[in-house]
TORMIDO-532232 format. One record per atom (N, C-alpha, C, O): x, y, z. Coordinates in pm, whole numbers, padded with zeros to 5 digits, always signed. Atoms other than C-alpha are relative to their C-alpha. Example, Ala and Ser with C-alpha at 12.3 -4.5 7.8 and 13.67 -1.06 7.14 Angstrom:
+00089-00119+00000 +01230-00450+00780 +00090+00120+00000 +00194+00118+00066 -00082-00119-00006 +01367-00106+00714 -00077+00109+00073 -00026+00220+00090 
This chain:
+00084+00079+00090 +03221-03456+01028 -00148+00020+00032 -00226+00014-00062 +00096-00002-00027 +02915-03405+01248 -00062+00155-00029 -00177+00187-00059 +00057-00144+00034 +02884-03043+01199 +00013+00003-00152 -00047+00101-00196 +00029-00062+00132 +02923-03048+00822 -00098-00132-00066 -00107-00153-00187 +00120+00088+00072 +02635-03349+00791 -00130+00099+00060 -00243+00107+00012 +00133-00121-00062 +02427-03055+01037 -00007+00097-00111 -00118+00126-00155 +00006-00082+00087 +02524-02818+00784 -00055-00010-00164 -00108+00074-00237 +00061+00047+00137 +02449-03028+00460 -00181+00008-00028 -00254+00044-00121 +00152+00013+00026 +02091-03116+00608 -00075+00111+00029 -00198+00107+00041 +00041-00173-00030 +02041-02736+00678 -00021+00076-00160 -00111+00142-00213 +00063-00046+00171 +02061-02651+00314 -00040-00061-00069 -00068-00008-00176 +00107+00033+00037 +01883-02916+00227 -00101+00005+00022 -00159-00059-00066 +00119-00017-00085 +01568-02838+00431 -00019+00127-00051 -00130+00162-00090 +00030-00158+00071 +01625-02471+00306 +00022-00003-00117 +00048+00109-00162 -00016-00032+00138 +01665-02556-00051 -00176-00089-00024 -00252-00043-00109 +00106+00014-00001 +01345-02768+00000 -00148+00070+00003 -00254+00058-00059 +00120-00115-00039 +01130-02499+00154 +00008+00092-00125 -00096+00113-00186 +00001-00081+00107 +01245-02273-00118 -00074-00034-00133 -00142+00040-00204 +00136+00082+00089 +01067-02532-00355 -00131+00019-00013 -00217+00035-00100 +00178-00005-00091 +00775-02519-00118 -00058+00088-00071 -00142+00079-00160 +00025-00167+00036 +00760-02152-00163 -00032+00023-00095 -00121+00106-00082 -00043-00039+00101 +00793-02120-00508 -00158-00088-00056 -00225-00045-00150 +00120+00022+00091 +00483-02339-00585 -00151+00041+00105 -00267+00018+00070 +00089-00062-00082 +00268-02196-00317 -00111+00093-00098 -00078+00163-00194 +00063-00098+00117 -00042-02025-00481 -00064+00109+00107 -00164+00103+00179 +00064-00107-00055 -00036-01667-00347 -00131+00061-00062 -00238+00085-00005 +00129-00053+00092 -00268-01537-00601 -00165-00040+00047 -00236+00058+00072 +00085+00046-00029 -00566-01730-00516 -00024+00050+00149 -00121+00116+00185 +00050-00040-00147 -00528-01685-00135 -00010+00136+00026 -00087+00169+00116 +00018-00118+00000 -00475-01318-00187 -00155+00015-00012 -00224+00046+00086 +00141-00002+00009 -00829-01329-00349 -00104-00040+00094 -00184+00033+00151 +00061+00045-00151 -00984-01514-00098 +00001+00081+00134 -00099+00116+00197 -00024-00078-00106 -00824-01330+00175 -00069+00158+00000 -00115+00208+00102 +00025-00160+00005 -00916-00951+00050 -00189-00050-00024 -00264+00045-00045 +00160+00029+00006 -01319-01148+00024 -00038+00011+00161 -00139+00064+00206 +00035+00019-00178 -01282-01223+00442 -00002+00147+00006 -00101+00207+00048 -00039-00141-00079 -01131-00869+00482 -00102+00103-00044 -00108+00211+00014 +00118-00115+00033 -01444-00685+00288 -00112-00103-00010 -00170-00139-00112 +00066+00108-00003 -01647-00949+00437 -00160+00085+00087 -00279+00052+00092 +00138-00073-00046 -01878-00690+00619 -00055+00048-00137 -00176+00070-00130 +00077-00075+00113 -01965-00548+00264 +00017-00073-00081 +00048-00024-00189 +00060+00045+00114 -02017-00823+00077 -00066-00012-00108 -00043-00031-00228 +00160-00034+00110 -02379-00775-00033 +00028+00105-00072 -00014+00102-00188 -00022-00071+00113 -02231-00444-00163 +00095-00004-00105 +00116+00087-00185 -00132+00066+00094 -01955-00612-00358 -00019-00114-00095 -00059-00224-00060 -00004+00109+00062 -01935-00797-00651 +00184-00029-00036 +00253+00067-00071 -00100+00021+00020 -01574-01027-00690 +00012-00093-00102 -00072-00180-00123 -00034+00043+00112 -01391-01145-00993 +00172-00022+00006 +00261+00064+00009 -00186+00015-00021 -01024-01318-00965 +00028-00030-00102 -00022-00126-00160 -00101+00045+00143 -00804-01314-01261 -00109+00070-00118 -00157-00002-00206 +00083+00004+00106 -01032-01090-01477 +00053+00011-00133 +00170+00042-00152 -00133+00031+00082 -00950-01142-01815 +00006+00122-00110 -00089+00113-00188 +00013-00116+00064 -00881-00808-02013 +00009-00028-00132 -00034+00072-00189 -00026+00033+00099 -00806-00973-02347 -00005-00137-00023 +00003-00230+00057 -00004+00194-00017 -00828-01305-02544 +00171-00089+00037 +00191-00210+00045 -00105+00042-00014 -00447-01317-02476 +00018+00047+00179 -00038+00145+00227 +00016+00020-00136 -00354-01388-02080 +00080+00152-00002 +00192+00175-00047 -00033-00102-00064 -00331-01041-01956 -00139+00035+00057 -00241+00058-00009 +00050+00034-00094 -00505-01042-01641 -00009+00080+00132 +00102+00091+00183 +00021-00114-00068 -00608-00803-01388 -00033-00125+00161 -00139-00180+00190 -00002+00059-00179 -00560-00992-01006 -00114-00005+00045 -00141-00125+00046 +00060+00003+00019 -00843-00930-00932 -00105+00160+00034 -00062+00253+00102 +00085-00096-00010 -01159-00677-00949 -00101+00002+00107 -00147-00108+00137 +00058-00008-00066 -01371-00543-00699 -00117+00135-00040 -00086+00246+00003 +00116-00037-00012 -01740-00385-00811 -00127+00031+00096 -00210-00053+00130 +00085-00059-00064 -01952-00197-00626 -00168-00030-00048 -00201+00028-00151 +00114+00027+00036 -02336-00337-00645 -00061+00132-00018 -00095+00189-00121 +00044-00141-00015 -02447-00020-00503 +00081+00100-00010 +00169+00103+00076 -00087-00117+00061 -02280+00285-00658 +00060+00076+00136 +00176+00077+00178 -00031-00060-00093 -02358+00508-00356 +00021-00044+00150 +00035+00022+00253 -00011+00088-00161 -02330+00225-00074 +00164+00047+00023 +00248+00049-00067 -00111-00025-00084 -02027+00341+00199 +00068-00135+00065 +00007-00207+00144 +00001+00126-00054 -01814+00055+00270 +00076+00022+00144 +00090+00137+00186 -00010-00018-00151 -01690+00004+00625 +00155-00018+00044 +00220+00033+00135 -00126+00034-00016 -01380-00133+00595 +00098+00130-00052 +00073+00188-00157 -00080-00134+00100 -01108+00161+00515 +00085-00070-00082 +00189-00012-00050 -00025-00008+00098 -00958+00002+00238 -00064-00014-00095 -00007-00037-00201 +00071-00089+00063 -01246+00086+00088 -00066+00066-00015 -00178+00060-00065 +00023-00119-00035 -01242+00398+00177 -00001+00081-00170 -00070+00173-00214 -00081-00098+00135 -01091+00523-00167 -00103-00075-00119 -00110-00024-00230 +00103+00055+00104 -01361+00289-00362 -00096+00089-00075 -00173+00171-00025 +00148-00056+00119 -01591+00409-00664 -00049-00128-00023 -00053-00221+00057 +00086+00108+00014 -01787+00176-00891 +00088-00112-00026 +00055-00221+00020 -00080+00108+00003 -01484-00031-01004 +00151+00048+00003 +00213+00146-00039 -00096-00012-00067 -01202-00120-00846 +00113-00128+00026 +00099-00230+00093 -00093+00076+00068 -00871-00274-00970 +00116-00060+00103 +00194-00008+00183 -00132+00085-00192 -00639-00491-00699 +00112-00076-00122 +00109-00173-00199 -00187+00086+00038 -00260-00562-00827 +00045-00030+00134 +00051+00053+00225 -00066+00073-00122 -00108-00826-00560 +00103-00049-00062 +00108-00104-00172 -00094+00036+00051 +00217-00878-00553 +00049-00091+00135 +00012-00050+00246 +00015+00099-00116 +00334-01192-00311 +00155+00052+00036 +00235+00118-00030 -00132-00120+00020 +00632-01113-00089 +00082-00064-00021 +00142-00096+00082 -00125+00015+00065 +00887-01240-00282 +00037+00098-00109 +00146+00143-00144 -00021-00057+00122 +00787-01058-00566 +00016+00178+00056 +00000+00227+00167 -00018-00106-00068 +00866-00704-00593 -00085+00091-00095 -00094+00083-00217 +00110-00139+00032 +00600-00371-00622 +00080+00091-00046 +00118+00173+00037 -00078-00088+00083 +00804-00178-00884 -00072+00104-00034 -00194+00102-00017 +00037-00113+00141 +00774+00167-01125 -00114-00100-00104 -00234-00083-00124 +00117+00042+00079 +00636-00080-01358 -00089-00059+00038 -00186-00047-00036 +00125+00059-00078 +00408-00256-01163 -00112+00126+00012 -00229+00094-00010 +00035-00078-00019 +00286+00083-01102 -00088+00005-00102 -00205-00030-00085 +00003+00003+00097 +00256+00145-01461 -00105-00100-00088 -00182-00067-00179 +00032+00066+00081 +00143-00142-01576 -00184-00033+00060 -00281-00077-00003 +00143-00032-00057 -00172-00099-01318 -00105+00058-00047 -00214+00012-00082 +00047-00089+00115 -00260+00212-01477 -00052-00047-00141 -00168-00021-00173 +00077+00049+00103 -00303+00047-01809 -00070-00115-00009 -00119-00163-00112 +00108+00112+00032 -00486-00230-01726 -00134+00075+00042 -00236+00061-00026 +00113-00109-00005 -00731+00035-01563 -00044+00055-00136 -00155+00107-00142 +00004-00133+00119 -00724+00218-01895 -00049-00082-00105 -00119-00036-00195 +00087+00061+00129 -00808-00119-02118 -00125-00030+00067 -00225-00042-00004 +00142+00011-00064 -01089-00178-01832 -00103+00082-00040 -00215+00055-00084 +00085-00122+00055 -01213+00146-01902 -00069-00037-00154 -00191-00024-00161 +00016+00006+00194 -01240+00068-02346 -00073-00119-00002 -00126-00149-00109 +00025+00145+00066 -01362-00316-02255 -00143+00006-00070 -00176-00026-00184 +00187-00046+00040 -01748-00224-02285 -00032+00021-00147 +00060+00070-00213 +00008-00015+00127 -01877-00209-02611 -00072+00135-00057 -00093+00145-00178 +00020-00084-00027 -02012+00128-02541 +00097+00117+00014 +00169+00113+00114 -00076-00154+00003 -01827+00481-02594 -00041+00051+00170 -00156+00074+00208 +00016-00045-00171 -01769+00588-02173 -00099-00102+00057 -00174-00075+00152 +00118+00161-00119 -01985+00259-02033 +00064+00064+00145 +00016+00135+00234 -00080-00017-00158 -01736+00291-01748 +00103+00123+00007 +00226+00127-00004 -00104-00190-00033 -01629+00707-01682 +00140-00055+00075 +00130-00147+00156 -00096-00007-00072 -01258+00719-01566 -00019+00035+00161 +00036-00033+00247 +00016+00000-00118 -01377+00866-01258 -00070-00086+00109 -00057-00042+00223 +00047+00123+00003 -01582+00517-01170 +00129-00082+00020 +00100-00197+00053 -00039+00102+00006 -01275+00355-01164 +00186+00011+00117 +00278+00092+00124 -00149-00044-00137 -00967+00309-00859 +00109-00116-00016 +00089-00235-00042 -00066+00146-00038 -00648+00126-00811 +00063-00067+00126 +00105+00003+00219 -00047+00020-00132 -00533-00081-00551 +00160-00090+00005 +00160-00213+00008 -00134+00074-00040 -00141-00184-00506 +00036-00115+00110 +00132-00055+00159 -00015+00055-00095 -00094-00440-00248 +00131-00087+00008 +00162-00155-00090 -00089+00088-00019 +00213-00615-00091 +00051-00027+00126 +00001+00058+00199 -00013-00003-00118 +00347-00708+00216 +00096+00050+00098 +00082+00058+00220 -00076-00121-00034 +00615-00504+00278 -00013+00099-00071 -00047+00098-00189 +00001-00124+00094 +00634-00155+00200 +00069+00055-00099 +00177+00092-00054 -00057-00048+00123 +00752-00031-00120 +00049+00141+00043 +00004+00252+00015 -00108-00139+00016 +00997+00216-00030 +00067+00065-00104 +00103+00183-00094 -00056-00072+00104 +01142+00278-00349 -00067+00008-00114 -00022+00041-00223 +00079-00005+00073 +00864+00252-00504 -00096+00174-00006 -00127+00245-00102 +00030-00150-00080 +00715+00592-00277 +00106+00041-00081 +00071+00077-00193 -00084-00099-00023 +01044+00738-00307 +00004+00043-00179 +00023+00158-00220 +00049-00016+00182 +00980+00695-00744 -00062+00094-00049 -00037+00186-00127 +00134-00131+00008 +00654+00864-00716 +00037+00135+00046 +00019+00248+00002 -00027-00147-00041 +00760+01109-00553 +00098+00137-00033 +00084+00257-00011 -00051-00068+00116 +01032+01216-00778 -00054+00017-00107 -00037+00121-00171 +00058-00053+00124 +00844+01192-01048 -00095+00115-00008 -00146+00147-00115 +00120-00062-00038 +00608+01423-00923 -00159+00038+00053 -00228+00137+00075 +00081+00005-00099 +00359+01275-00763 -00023+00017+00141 +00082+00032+00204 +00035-00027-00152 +00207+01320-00409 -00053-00135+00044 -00156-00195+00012 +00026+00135-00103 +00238+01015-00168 -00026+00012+00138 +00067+00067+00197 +00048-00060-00097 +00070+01056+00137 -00029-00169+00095 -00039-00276+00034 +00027+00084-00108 +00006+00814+00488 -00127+00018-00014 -00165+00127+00029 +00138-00044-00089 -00353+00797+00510 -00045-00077+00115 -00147-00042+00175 +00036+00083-00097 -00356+00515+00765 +00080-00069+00017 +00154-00074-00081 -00108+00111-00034 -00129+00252+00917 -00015-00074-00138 -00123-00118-00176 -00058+00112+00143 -00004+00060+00586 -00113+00030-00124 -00128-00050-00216 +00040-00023+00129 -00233+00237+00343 +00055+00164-00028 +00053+00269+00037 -00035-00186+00061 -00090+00541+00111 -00068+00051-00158 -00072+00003-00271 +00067-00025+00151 -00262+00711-00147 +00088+00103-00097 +00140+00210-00065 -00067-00090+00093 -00108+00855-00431 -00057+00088-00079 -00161+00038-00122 +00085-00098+00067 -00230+01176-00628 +00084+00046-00098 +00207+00043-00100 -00045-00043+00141 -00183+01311-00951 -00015-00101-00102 -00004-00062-00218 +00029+00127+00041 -00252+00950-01073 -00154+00029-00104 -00248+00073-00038 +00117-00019+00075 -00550+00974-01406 -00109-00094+00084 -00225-00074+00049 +00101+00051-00086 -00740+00716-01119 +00068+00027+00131 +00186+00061+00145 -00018-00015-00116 -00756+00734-00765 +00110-00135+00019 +00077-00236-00043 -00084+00071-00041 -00448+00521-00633 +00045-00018+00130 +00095+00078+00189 -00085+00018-00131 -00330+00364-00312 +00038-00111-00009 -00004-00195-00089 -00134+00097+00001 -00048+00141-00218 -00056-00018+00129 -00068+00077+00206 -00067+00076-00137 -00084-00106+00086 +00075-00093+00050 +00075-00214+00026 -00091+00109-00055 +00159-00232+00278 -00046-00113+00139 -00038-00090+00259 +00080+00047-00096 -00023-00529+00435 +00082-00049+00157 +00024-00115+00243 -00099+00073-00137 +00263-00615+00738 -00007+00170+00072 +00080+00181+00159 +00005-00082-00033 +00185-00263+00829 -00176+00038+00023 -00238+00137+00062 +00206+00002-00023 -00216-00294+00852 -00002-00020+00176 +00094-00074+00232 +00039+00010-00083 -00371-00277+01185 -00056-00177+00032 -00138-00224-00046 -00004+00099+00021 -00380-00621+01290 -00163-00068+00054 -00209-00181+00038 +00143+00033-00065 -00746-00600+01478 -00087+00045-00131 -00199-00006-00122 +00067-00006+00071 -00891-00486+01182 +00021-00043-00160 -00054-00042-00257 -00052+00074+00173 -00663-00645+00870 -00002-00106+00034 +00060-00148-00064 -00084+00123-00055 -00603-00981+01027 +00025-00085-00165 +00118-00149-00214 +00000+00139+00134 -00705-01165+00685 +00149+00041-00126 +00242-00029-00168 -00112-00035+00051 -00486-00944+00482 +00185-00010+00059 +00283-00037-00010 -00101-00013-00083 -00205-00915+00737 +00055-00146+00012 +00177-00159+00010 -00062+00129-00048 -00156-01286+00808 +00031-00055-00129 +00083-00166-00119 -00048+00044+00119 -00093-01341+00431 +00163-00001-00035 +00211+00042-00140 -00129-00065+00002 +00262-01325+00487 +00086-00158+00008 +00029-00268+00008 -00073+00085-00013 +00581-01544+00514 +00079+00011+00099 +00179-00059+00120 -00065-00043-00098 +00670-01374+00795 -00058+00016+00094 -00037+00100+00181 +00059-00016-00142 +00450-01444+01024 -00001-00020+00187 -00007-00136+00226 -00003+00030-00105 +00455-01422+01385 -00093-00053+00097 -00210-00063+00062 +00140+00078-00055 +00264-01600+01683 -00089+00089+00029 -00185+00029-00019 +00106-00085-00026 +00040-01363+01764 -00112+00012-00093 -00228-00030-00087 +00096+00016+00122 -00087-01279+01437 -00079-00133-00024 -00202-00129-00029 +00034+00114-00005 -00113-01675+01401 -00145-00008+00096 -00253-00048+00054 +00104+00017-00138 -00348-01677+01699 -00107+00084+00009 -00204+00052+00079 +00103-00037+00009 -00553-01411+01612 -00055-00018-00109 -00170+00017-00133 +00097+00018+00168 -00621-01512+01245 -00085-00115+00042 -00204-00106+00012 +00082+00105-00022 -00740-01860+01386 -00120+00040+00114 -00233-00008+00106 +00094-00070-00064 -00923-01674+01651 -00109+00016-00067 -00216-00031-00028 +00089-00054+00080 -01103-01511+01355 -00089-00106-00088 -00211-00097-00105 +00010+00096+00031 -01125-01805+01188 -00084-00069+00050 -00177-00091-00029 +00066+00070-00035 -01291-02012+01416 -00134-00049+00014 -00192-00154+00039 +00156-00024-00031 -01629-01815+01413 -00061+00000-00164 -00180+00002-00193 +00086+00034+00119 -01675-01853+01043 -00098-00038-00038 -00121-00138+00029 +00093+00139+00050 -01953-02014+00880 +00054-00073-00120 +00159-00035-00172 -00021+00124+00086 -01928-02290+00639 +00079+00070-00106 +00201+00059-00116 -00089-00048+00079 -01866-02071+00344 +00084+00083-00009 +00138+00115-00115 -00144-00086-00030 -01612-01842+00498 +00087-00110+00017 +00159-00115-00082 -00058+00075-00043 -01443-02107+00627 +00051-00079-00151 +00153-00147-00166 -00092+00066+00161 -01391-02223+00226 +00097+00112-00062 +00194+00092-00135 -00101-00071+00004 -01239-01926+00204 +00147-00002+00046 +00251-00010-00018 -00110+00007-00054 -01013-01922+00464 +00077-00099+00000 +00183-00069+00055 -00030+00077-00011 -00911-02265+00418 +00158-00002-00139 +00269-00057-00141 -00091-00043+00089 -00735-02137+00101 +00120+00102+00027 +00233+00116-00021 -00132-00116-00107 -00551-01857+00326 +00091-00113+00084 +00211-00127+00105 -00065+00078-00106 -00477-02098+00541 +00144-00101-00024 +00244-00132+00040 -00134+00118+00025 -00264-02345+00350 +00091+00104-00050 +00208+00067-00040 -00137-00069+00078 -00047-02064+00176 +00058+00055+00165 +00179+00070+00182 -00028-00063-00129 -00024-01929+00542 +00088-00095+00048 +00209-00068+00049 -00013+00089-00121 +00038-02218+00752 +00197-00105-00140 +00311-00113-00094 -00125+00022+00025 +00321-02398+00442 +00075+00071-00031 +00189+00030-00048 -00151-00130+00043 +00510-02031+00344 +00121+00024+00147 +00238+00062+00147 -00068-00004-00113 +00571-02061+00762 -00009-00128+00112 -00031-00132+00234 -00004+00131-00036 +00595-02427+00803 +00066-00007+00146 +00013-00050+00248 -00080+00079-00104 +00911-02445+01033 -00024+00102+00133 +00000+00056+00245 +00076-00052-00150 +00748-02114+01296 -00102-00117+00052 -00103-00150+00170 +00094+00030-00056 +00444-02335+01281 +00037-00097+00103 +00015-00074+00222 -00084+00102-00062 +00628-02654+01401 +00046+00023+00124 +00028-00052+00220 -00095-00060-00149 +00842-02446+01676 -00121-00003+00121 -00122-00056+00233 +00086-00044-00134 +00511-02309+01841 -00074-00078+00001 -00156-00044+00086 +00118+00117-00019 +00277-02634+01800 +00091-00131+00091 +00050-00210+00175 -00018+00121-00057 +00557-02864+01876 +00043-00143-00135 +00131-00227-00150 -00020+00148+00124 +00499-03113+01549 -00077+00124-00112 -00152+00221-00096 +00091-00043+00140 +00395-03011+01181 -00173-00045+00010 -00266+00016-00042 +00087+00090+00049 +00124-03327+01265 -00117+00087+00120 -00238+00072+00108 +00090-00073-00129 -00039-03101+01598 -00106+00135-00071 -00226+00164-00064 +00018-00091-00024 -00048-02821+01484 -00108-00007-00217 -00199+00066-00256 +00106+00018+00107 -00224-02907+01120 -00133-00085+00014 -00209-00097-00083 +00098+00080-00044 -00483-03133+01308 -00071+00116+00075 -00194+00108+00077 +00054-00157-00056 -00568-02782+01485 -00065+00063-00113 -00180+00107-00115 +00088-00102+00098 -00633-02616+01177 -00080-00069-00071 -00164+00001-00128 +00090+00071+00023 -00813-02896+01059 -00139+00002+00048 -00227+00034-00031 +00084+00004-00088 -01064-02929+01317 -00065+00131-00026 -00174+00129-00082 +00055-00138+00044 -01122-02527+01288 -00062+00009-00136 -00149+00096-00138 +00054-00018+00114 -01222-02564+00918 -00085-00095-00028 -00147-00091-00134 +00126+00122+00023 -01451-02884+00958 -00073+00033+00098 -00003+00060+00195 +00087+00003-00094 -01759-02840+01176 -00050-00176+00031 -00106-00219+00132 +00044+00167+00034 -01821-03241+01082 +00126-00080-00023 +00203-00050-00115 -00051+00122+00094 -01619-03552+01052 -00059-00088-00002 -00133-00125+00089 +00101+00107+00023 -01753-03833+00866 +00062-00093+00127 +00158-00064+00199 -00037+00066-00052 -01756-04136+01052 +00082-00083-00045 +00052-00195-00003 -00095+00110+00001 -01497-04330+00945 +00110+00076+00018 +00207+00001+00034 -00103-00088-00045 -01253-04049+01013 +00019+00019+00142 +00125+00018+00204 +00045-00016-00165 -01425-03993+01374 +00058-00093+00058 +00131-00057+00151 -00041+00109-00051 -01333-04379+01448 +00116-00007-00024 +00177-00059+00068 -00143+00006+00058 -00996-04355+01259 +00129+00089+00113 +00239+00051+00152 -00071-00105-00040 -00871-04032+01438 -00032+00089+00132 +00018+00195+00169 +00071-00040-00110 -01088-03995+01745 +00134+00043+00107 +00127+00164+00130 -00092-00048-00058 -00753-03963+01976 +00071+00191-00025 +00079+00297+00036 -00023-00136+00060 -00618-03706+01746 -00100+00130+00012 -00050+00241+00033 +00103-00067-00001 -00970-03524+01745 +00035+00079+00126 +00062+00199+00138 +00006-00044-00186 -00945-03463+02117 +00127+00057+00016 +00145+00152+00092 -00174-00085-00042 -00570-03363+02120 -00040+00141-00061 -00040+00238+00015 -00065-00107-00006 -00586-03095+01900 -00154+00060+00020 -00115+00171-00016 +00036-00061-00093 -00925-02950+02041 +00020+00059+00112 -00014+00170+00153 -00038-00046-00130 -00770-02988+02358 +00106+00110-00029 +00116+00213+00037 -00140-00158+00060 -00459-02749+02182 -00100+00125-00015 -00059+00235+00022 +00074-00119+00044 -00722-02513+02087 -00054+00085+00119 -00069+00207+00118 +00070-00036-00143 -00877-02486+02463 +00098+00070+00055 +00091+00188+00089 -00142-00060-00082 -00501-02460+02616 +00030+00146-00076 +00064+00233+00004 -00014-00086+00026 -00462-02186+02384 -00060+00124-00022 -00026+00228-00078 +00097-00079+00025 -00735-02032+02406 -00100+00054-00133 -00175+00148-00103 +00022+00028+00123 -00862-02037+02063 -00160-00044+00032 -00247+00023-00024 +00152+00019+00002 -01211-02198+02172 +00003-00078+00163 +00074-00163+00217 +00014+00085-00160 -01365-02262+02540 +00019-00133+00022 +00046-00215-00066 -00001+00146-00057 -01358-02564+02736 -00146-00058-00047 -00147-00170-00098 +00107+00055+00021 -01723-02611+02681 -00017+00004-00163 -00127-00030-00206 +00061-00046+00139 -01713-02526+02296 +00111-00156-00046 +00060-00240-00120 -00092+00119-00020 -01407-02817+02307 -00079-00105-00019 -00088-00155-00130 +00083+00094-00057 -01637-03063+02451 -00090-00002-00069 -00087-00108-00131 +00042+00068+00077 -01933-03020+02252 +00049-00075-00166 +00004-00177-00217 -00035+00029+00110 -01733-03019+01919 +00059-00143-00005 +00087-00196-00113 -00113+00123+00001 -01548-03329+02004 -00142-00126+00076 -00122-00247+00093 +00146+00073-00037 -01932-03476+02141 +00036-00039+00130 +00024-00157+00162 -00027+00101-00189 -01835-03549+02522 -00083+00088+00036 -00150+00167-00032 +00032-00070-00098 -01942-03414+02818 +00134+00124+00084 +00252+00092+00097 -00098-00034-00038 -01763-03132+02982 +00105-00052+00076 +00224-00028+00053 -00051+00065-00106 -01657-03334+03274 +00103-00122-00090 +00224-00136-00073 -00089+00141+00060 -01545-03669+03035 +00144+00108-00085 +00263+00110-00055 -00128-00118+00024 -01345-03366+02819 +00105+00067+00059 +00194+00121-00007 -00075-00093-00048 -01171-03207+03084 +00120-00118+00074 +00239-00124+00105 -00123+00156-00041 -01064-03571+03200 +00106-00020-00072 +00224-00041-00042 -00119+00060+00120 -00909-03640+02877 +00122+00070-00022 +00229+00017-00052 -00091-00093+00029 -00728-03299+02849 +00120-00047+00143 +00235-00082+00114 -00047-00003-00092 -00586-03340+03164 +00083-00175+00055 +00187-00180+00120 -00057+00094+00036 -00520-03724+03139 +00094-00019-00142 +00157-00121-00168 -00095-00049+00127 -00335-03573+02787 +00128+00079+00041 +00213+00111-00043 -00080-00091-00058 -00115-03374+03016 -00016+00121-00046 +00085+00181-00084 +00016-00151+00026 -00277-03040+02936 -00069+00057+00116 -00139+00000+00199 +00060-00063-00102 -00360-02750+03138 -00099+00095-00044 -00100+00188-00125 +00172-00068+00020 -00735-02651+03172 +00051+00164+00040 +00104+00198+00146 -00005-00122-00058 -00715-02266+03139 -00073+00041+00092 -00175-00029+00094 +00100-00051-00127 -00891-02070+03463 -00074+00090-00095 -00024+00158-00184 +00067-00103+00034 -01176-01886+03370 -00029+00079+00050 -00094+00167-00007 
């Protein structure tokens, strides 16, 4: 009797999450996320999510414009960039098909006609970008019967040739994780590590990165609710952590409300290394010495420096 009330509330918890999942908005955090990850070349980037190719919803994920034509951007996925540059995201549930492929191509192709100008925007001006988080294996193996050329050019990016625009496919769970983190941690499959270095990355934001990431963050942190839980301990720890990381301020009536809490999950952030002992302490307004009391009257252990 006891194992089939364990078993009932097991697929209820997993028919719940599947809920979760299902209204999660990848789309948006994708956008957000691929803004952190070409966050050194901003100034040469102009971004547009959901552009709209027609007065009927057909909708291009979003676009990425080059301010400066001949500016080099730094990041290698955009390496393969001209002046405009077309991003299909597909979240990973969904799947990076033939037609997905396809249907890339012609939204490139009404981009090209939108202008009210005969060639405004030359075909060669214009790239696409596939993205998903696992790799499209049978998606390669498509192209490549059909007669195209699919090629590795880097850990989790492949470019395809023979394509009327320049084309590459990335597989973001295959990105370098010191230099994708924003893309890479967009996943439902995330592990601690990754976890630990996205908030790492995270932490040094300024204000309006940090509105960014805050939008990564929630598709991140509820697509891998019950990892987060395992390695914090509580849902309530380990979202008072990522809290703290995305506010530089709490008002005061929150400060007085939640001042205990404040100090716990700082002090989580110290133990884990995530932000010094002294960066702890001023954020939380003590002194090092009254801070290191508390951690340690919290039953945490002050890392050695």
């Amino acid at each position: 009797m006891e194992k089939e009330q364990t078993k009932n509330q097991q697929e209820k918890n997993q028919q719940e999450n599947q809920k979760k999942s299902q209204k999660l908005q990848w789309h948006p955090a994708f956008c957000s996320a691929l803004r952190l990850e070409l966050l050194e070349d901003a100034e040469n980037l102009e971004f547009t999510d959901e552009f709209q190719l027609t007065e009927k919803p057909l909708q291009i994920d979003c676009t990425v414009v080059k301010v400066k034509k001949d500016c080099k951007i730094k990041n290698e996925i955009g390496k393969i960039f001209r002046k405009h540059n077309i991003f299909e995201y597909k979240s990973p549930k969904d799947e990076l098909n033939i037609d997905t492929f396809y249907k890339a191509v012609a939204y490139a192709c009404l981009y090209k006609v939108l202008p009210n100008h005969v060639d405004e925007i030359p075909a060669e001006e214009i790239t696409i970008t596939l993205i998903r988080d696992r790799k499209p294996v049978k998606l390669l193996q498509k192209l490549s019967s059909d007669g195209y050329e699919c090629r590795k050019e880097t850990a989790g990016i492949y470019y395809v040739s023979g394509v009327m625009f320049p084309v590459q496919i990335i597989a973001s769970s295959e990105l370098d994780m010191d230099l994708h983190v924003q893309l890479k941690a967009l996943t439902d499959n995330l592990d601690e590590p990754l976890m630990w270095k996205y908030l790492q990355e995270v932490s040094v934001f300024t204000e309006r990165e940090k509105n960014l990431a805050d939008v990564v963050l929630q598709v991140i942190v509820n697509s891998n609710m019950e990892k987060v839980q395992k390695w914090k301990g509580s849902e309530q720890t380990m979202c008072e952590a990522l809290r703290v990381l995305m506010a530089d301020e709490l008002n005061e009536e929150r400060v007085e409300g939640q001042r205990e809490g404040q100090i716990r999950a700082y002090a989580t952030l110290v133990k884990d290394g995530i932000i010094t002992v002294e960066v702890g302490a001023e954020k939380a307004g003590m002194s090092v010495d009254d801070f290191t009391r508390e951690m340690k009257q919290a039953g945490y252990v002050i890392p050695a420096v």
